[in-house]
C-alpha positions as CSV (number, residue, x, y, z in Angstrom):
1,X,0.0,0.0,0.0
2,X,1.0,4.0,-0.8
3,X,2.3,6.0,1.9
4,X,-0.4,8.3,1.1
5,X,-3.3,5.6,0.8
6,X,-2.1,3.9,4.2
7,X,-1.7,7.2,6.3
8,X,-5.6,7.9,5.3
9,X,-6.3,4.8,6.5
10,X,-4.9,5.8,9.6
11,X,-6.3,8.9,10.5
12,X,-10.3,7.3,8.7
13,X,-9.5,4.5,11.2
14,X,-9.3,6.6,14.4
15,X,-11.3,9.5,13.0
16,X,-9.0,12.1,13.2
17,X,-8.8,15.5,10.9
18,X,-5.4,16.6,9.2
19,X,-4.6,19.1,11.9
20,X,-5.2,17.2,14.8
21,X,-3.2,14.5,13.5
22,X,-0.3,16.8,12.7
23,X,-1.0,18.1,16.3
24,X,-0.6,14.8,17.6
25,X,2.6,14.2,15.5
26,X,4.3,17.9,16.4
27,X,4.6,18.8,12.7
28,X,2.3,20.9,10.5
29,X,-0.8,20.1,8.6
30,X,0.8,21.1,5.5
31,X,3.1,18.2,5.7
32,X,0.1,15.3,5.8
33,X,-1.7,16.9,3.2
34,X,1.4,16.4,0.8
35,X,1.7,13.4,1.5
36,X,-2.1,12.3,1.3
37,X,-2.4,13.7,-2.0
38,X,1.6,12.1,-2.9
39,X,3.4,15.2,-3.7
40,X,5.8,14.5,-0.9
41,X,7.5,10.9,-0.6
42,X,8.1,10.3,3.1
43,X,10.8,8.0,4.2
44,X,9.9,5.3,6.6
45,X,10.6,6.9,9.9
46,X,8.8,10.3,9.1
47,X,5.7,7.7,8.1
48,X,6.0,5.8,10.5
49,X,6.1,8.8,13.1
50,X,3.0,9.9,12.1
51,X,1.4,6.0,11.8
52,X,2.2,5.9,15.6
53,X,0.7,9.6,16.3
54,X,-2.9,7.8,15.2
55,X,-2.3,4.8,17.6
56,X,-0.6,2.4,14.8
57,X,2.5,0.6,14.2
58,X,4.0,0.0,11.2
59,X,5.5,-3.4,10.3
60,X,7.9,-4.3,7.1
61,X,7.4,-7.9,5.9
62,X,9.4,-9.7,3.2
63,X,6.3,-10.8,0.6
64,X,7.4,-12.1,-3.4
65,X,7.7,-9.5,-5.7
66,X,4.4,-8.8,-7.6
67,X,5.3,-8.0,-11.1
68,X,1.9,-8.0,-12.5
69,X,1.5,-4.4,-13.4
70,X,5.0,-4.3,-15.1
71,X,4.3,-7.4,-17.6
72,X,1.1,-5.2,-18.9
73,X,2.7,-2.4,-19.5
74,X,5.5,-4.6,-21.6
75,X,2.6,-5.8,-23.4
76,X,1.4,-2.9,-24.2
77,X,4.3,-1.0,-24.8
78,X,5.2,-3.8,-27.6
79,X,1.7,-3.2,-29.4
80,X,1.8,-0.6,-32.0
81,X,-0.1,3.0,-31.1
82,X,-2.7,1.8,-33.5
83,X,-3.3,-1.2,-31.5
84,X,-3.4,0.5,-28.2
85,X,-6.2,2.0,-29.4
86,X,-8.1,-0.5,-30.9
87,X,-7.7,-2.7,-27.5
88,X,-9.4,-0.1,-25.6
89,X,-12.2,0.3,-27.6
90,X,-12.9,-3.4,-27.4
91,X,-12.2,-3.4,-23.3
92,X,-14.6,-0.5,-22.9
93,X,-17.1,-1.3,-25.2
94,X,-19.2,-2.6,-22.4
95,X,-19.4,0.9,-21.0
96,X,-20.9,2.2,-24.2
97,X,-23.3,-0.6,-23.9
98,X,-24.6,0.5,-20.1
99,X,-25.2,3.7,-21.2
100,X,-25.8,3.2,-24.6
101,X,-23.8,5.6,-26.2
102,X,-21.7,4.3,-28.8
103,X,-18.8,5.4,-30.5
104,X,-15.0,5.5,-30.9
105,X,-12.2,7.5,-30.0
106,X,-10.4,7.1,-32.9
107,X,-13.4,8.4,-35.4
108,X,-13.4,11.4,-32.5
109,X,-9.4,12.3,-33.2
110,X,-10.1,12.4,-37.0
111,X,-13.3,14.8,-36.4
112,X,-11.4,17.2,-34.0
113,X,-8.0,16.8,-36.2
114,X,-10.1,17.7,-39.5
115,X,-11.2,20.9,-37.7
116,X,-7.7,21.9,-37.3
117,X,-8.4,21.9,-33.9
118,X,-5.1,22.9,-31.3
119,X,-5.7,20.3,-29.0
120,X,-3.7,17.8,-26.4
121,X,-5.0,14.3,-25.7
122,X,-5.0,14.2,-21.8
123,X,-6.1,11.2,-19.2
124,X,-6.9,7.9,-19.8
125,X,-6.9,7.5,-23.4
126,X,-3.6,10.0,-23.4
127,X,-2.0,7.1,-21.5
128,X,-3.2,3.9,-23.1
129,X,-1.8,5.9,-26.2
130,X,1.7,6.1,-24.4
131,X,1.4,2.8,-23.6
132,X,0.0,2.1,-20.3
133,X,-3.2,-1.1,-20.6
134,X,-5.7,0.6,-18.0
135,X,-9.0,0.9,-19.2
136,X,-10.8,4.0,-19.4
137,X,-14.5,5.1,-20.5
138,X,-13.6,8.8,-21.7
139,X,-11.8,11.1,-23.7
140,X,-10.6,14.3,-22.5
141,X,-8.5,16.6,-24.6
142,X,-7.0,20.2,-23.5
143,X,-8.5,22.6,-26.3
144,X,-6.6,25.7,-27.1
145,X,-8.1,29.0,-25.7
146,X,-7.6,31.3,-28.4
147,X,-10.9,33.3,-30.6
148,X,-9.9,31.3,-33.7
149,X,-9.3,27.5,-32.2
150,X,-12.8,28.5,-30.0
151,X,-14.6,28.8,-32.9
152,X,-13.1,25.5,-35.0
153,X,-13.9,23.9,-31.5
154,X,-17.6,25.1,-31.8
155,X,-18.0,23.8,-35.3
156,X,-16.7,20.2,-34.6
157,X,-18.9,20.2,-31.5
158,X,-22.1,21.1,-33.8
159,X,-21.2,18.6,-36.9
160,X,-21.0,16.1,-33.7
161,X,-24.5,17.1,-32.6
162,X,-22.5,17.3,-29.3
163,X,-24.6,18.5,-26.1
164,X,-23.8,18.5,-22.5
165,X,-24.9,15.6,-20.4
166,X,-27.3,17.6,-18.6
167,X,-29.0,19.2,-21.1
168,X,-30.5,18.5,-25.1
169,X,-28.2,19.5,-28.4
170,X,-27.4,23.0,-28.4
171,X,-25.9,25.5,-30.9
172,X,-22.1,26.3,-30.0
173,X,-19.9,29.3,-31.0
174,X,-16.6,30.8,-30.0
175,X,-18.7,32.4,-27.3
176,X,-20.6,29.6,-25.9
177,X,-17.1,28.4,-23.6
178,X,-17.1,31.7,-21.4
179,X,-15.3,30.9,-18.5
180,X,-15.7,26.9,-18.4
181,X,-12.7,24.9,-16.7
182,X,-13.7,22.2,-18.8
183,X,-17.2,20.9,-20.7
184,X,-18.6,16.8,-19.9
185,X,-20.2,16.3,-23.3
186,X,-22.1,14.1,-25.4
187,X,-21.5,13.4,-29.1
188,X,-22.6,11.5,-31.8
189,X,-19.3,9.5,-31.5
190,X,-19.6,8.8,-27.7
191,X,-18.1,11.2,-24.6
192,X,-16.1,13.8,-25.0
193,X,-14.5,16.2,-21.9
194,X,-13.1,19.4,-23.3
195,X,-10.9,20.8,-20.5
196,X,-9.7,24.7,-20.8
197,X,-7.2,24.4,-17.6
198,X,-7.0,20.8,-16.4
199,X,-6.4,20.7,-12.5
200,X,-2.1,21.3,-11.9
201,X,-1.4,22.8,-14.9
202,X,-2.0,26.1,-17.0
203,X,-4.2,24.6,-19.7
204,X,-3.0,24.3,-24.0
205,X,-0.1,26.4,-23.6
206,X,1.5,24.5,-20.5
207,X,1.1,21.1,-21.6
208,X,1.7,21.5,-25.6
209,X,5.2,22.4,-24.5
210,X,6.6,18.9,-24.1
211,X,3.3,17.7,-25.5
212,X,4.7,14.1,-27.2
213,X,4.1,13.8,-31.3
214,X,2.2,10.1,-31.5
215,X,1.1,9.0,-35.3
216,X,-2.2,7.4,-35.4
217,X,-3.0,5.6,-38.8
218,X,-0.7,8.5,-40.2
219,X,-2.8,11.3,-38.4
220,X,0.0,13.0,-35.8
221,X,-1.8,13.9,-32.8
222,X,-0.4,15.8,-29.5
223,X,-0.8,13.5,-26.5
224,X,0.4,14.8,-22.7
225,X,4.0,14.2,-21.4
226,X,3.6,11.6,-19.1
227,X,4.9,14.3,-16.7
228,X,2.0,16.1,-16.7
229,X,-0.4,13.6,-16.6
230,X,1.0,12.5,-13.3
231,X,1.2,16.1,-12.1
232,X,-2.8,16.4,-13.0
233,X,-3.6,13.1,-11.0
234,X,-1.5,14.7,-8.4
235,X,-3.2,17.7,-8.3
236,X,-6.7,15.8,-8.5
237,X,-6.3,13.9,-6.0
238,X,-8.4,11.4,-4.2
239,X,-8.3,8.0,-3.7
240,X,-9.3,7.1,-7.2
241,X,-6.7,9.1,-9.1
242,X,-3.6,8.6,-6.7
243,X,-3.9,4.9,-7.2
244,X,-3.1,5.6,-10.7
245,X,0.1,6.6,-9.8
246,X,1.9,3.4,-9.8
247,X,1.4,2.5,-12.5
248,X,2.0,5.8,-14.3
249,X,5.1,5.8,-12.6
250,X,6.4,2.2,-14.0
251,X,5.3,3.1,-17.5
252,X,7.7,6.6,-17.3
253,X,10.2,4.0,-16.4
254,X,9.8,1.4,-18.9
255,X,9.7,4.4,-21.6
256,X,12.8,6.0,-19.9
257,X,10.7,9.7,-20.1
């Protein structure tokens, strides 16, 4: 288990907020949030200071080595970018069926790519592209902000008869985005989140700087450093999104980013 995941644990287990457990352990609140939302690394004695300040030990044990996650990520690393992509529409297409929308991710890259649309594939289709095998329902990208890339974002969103998931098809124009973080939508070729500023970074501008060049059936497409993805999980946080990490973190070692 995480440093971060087992020190929750800790403090859900006896109850106790951030600052009464930093209180406990003589060291500031600041320091347990780092480390809950894994921006900070402890070393054992730090985490297990802070283990005992809930009313825990914490014991090492030898256990065999569990290589699972690395063999799927050399699997997928050895499948073409094409391939990547084909295997997660088949190991999702059970989420289209649930909510029956329908569609593909790569039919959505050639719509948004024959827009000219400035854009950066982010989360979990971003990774699966640089190689990592978890299996995600989505598509997010990180749309330039500029009058011009707006409006070629507004037109693609039309021709995909693309609506928010509260609400019925709608009209868009450069206009329609006003001061959005990011849009959950709807299209004709399945979900679509358009994110203006995704959580940790500074939106199209920050992330299309080491932004890496990936060719998909000889269309080049902008996917996110795997950097950045981790500093946007990071910056998420939650449960859900940290336990990503490890597995983010092998496949930036396998790739030798």
């Amino acid at each position: 288990m995480a440093a971060w995941a087992l020190l929750r644990e800790a403090r859900a287990r006896t109850g106790l907020s951030q600052r009464a457990l930093a209180a406990r352990a003589h060291t500031a609140q600041s320091e347990i949030a780092r480390i809950e939302n894994a921006r900070q690394d402890p070393s054992y004695g730090t985490l297990e200071r802070l283990v005992r300040a809930a009313g825990f030990d914490l014991k090492l044990e030898l256990v065999p080595h569990d290589d699972h996650d690395e063999r799927l990520v050399e699997a997928m690393l050895a499948l073409p970018v094409e391939e990547r992509l084909d295997s997660l529409e088949a190991q999702s297409e059970f989420f289209a069926s649930a909510v029956e929308v329908g569609g593909s991710r790569g039919a959505l890259i050639e719509a948004l790519t024959d827009h000219d649309l400035r854009f950066v594939i982010i989360g979990g289709v971003a990774e699966r592209l640089l190689g990592s095998p978890r299996v995600t329902d989505g598509f997010d990208i990180c749309a330039a902000t500029s009058r011009a890339n707006l409006a070629r974002l507004a037109a693609v969103l039309n021709e995909l008869e693309a609506h928010t998931r509260s609400h019925d098809t709608e009209r868009w124009n450069a206009r329609s985005f006003g001061l959005y973080t990011s849009i959950a939508l709807v299209t004709s070729l399945g979900f679509l989140d358009v994110w203006f500023r995704p959580d940790g970074t500074n939106g199209y501008d920050d992330l299309i700087q080491k932004a890496v060049d990936v060719d998909i059936a000889g269309t080049i497409v902008k996917v996110a450093h795997i950097d950045d993805i981790l500093r946007n999980k990071q910056a998420i946080g939650g449960p859900k999104y940290l336990s990503h990490l490890p597995l983010l973190r092998e496949l930036k070692r396998r790739r030798g980013d």
